[in-house]
C-alpha positions in Angstrom: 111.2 106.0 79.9 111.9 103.7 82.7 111.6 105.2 86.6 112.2 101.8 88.3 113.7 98.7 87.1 113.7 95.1 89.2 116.6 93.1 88.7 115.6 89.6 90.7 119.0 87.7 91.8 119.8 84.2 93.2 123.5 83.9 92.8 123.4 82.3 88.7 125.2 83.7 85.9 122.3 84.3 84.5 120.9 86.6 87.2 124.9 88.5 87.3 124.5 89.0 83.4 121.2 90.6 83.5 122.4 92.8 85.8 124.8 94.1 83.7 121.8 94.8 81.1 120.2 96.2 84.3 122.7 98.9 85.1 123.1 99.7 81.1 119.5 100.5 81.1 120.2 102.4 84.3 122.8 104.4 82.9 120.7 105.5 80.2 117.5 106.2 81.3 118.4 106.8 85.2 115.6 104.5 86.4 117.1 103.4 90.0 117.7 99.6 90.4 115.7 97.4 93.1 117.6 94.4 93.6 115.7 91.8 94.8 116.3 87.9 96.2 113.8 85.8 97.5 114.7 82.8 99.8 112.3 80.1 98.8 110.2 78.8 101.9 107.8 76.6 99.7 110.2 73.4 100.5 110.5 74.5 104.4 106.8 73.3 104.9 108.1 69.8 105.2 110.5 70.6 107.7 108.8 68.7 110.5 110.3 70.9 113.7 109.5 74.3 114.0 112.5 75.2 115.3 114.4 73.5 112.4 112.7 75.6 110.3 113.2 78.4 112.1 116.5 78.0 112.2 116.8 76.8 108.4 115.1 80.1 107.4 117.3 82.0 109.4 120.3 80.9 107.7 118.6 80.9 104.2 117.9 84.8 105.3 121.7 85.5 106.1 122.5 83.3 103.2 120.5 86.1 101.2 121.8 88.8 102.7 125.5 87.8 101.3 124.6 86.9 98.0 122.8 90.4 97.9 126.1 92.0 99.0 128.4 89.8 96.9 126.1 90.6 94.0 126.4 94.4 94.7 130.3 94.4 94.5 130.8 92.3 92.0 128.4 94.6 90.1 129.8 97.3 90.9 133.6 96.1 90.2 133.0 94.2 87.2 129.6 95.5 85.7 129.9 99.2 85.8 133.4 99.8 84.8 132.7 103.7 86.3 129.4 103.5 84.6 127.7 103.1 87.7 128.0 106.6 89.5 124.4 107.9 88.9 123.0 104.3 89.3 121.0 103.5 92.6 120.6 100.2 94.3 118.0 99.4 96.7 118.4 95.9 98.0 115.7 93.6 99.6 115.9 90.0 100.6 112.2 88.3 101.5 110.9 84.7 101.8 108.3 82.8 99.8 107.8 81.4 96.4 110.0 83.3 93.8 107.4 83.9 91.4 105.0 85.3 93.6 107.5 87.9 95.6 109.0 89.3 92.2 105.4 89.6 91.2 104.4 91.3 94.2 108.0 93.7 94.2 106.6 94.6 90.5 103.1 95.8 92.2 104.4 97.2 95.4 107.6 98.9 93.9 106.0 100.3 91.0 108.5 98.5 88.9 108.7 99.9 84.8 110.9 96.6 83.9 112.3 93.7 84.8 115.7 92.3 84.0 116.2 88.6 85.1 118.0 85.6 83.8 116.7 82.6 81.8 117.5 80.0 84.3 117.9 80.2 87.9 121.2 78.4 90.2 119.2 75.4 89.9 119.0 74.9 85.9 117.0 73.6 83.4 114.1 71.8 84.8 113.3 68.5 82.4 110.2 67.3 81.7 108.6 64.8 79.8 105.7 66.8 78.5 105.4 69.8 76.0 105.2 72.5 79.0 109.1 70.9 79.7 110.1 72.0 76.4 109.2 75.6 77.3 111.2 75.6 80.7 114.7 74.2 78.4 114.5 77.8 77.5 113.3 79.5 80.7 113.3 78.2 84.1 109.9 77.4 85.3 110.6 81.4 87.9 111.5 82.9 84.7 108.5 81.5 83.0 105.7 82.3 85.4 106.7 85.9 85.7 106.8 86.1 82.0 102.8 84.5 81.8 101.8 87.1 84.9 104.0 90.2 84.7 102.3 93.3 83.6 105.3 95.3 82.4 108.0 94.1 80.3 110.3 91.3 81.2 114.2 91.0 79.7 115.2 87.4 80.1 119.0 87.3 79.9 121.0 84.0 79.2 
């Protein structure tokens, strides 16, 4: 059964719904839970001052930190409903392109499964082409990890 399970966050509905699915799963098989969000520092290249961007990923960072915490109480209060006693969370918040991080959290982890939501905070991406149509259903984080993930992926809506 499952040892580890990755549950990536960024603050959606989406992301707080897998988690329930997450901690089920949990509860079931007693895999422990990394929780995971990544700050995404693929638009910070075009922040012209250094220090800006220092300071930008700084905040992002803390930014990260909270949803982490908010995400972990809210879980806790709403999710588990005194299902989560056995459950462990292990939280990390890093920087760089989504995809890539919760790919390389699945290698380095030793993740068994990942639970994540369809869509991120930032919705349905629209596009005028037939690879659009495909991120309507998943957004385009959602989608890459399905194409490159070598374990299974649960996409929650």
């Amino acid at each position: 059964m499952y040892k580890k399970i990755l549950l990536p966050i960024d603050g959606s509905e989406c992301a707080e719904r897998a988690g329930g699915h997450a901690i089920w799963t949990s509860n079931v098989s007693g895999a422990d839970i990394v929780v995971l969000y990544v700050v995404d520092t693929y638009f910070l290249r075009s922040a012209y001052l250094p220090n800006f961007r220092g300071e930008l990923y700084d905040s992002l960072q803390k930014e990260g930190e909270k949803v982490v915490e908010r995400f972990r109480k809210k879980l806790e209060e709403s999710q588990c409903e005194g299902l989560c006693k056995g459950v462990k969370l292990k939280t990390e918040v890093t920087g760089g392109k989504p995809y890539e991080e919760i790919l390389d959290a699945i290698r380095r982890e030793s993740i068994d499964i990942v639970f994540m939501g369809s869509t991120g905070k930032h919705g349905c991406q629209k596009s005028s082409t037939f690879e659009g149509l495909n991120r309507t259903l998943f957004g385009s984080t959602t989608d890459r990890v399905l194409r490159s993930a070598k374990v299974p992926v649960v996409v929650v809506p």
